[in-house]
C-alpha positions in Angstrom: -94.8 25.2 52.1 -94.0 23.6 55.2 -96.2 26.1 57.0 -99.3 26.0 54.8 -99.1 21.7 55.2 -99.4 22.5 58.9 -102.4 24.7 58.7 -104.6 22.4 56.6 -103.3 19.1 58.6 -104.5 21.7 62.0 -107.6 22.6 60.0 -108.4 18.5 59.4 -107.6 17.6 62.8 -110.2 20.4 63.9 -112.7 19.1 61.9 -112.1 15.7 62.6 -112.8 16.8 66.5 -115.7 19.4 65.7 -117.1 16.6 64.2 -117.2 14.3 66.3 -114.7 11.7 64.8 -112.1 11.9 67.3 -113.2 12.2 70.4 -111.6 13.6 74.0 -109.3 11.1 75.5 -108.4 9.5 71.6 -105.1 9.3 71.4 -103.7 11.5 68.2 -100.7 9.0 66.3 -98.5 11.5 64.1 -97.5 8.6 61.4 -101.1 7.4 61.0 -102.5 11.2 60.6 -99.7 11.8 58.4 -100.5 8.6 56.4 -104.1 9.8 55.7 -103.2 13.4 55.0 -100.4 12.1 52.6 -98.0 14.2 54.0 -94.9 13.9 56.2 -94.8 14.0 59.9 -93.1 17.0 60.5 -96.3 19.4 59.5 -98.3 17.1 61.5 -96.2 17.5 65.0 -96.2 21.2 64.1 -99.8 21.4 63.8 -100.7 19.2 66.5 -98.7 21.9 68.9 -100.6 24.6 67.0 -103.7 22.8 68.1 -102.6 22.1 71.9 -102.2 25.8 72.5 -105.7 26.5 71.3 -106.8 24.1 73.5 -107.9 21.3 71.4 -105.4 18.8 72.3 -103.3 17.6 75.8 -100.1 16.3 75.5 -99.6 13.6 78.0 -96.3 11.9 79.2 -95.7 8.8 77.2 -99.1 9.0 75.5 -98.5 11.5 73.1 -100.7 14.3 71.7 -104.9 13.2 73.0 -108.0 15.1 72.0 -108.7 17.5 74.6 -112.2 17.5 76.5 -115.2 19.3 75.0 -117.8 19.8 76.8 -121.4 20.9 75.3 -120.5 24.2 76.8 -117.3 24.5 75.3 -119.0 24.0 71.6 -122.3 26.5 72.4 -119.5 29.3 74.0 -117.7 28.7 70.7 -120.6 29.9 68.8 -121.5 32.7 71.6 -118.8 34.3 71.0 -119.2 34.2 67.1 -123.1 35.2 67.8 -121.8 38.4 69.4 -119.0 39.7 67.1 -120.8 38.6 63.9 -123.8 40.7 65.5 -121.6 44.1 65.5 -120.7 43.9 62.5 -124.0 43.2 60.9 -124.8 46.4 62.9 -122.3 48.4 61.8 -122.4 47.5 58.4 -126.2 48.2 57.8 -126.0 52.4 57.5 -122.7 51.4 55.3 -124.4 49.2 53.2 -124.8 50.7 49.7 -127.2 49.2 46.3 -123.9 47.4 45.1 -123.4 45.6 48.2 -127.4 44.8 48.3 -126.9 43.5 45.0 -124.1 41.5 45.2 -126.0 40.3 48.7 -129.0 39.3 46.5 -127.2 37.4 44.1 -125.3 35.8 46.7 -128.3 34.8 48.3 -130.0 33.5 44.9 -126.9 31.3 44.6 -127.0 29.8 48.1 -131.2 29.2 47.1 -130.0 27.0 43.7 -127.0 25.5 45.6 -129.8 24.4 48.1 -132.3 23.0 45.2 -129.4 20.9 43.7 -128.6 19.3 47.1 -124.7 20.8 46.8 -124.0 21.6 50.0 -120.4 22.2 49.4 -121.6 25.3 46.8 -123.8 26.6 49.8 -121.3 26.8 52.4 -119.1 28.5 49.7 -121.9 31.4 49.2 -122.7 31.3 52.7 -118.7 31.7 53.7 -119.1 35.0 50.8 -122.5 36.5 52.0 -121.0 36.8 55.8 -117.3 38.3 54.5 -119.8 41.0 52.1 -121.2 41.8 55.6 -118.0 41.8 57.5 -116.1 44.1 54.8 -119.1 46.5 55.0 -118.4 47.1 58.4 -115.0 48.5 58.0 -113.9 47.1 61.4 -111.0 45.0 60.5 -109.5 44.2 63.7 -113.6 43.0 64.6 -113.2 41.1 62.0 -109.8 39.4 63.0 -111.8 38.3 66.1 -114.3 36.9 64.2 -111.7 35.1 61.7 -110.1 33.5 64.8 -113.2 32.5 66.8 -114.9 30.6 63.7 -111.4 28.7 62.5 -112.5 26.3 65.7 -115.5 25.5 62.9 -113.8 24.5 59.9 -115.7 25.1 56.8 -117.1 21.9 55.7 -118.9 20.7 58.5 -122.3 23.1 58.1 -122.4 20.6 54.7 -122.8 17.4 56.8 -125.7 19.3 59.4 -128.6 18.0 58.0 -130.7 20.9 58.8 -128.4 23.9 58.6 -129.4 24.5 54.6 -133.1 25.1 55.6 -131.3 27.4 58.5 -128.9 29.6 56.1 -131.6 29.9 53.5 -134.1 31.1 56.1 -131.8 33.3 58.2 -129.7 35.0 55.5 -133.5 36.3 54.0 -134.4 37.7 57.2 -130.8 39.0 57.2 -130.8 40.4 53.8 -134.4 42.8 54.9 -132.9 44.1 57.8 -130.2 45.7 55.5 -132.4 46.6 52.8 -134.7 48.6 55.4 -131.5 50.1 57.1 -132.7 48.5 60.5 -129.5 48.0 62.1 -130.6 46.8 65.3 -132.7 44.2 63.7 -129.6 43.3 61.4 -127.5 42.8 64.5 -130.5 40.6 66.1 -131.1 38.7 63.0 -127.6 37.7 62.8 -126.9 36.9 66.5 -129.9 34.5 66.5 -128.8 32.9 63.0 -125.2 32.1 64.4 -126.8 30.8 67.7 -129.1 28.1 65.7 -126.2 27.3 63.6 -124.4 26.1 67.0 -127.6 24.3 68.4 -127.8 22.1 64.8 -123.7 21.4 65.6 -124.8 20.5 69.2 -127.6 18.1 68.3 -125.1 16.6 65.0 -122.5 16.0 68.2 -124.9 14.4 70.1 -126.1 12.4 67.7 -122.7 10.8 67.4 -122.7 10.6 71.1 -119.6 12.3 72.1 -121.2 13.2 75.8 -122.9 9.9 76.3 -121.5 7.9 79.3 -120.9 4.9 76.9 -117.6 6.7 75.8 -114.4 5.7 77.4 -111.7 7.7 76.9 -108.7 6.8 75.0 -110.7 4.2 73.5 -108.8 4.4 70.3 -105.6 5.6 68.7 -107.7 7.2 65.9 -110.9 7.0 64.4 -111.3 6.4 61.0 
């Protein structure tokens, strides 16, 4: 138990970063994140060192735990990576992909489409996260997979939701996706895929700069925690 409470207080803290709402240089208190996750802090600490040896936070001598620096680089190599993998196992999957898979591909993508009309973008990132693991599974390359598990955890599902034009993207993409596979064009599946996960990191890019978390204006350390 104590385990899972650190993973999902190291998932929030993620997303509280990848979004924007901490930025590098905040200082990270453990009793006020552990008041607003409602838990104790224990999982906190443990989750905060989980998160300083992936790189997202510093620990500094009588400071604490501080949001490490991100630079626009760091975010588009994050998604680079993720292009690249994702890309080989589009390509691998396509000559594996059989009519069930299609199917359940189709319907997948029919969901996303009505999750989209109804302005639920928590449904669509659900589909979405479904549509890519179909894909992934059809590769039959699970350590590839792994690496493409561990590079996308530094994009906690839930913030695609908050991009304002990333259901317009997955709705697009994942149809130019889904006829690649149908036509067995595994180069083009590959290729689709790449440029879809690449555009995805552009709209995070343009949401980060929006908050302006690279604009001179921000002082590090400027606050113990954002709310």
């Amino acid at each position: 138990m104590r385990l899972q409470l650190s993973d999902e207080a190291a998932a929030r803290i993620r997303e509280l970063i990848m979004d924007g709402r901490v930025r590098p240089g905040d200082y990270l208190r453990l009793e006020r994140l552990a008041m607003d996750f409602g838990i104790s802090v224990t999982p906190v600490r443990e989750a905060l060192k989980s998160l300083r040896s992936e790189g997202f936070v510093v620990l500094e001598p009588r400071r604490g735990f501080v949001v490490a620096p991100l630079s626009k680089r760091d975010v588009q190599d994050l998604f680079w990576v993720q292009a690249g993998i994702a890309a080989e196992l589009a390509t691998r999957a396509t000559p594996r992909i059989g009519p069930e898979t299609l199917r359940a591909l189709d319907a997948l993508q029919h969901d996303l489409e009505r999750a989209d009309a109804a302005r639920r973008p928590d449904l669509m990132e659900e589909h979405n996260h479904h549509f890519h693991r179909e894909i992934n599974l059809a590769a039959d390359s699970a350590k590839l997979a792994w690496s493409l598990g561990t590079a996308a955890r530094y994009v906690p599902r839930g913030l695609y939701g908050r991009l304002p034009d990333w259901p317009r993207l997955a709705v697009r993409d994942h149809e130019r996706i889904l006829t690649a596979l149908r036509d067995g064009d595994a180069p083009a599946a590959g290729a689709q895929m790449r440029d879809h996960i690449v555009r995805a990191g552009e709209l995070l890019v343009a949401h980060l700069e929006r908050r302006g978390l690279w604009t001179s204006e921000h002082v590090a350390g400027r606050a113990p925690l954002t709310d």
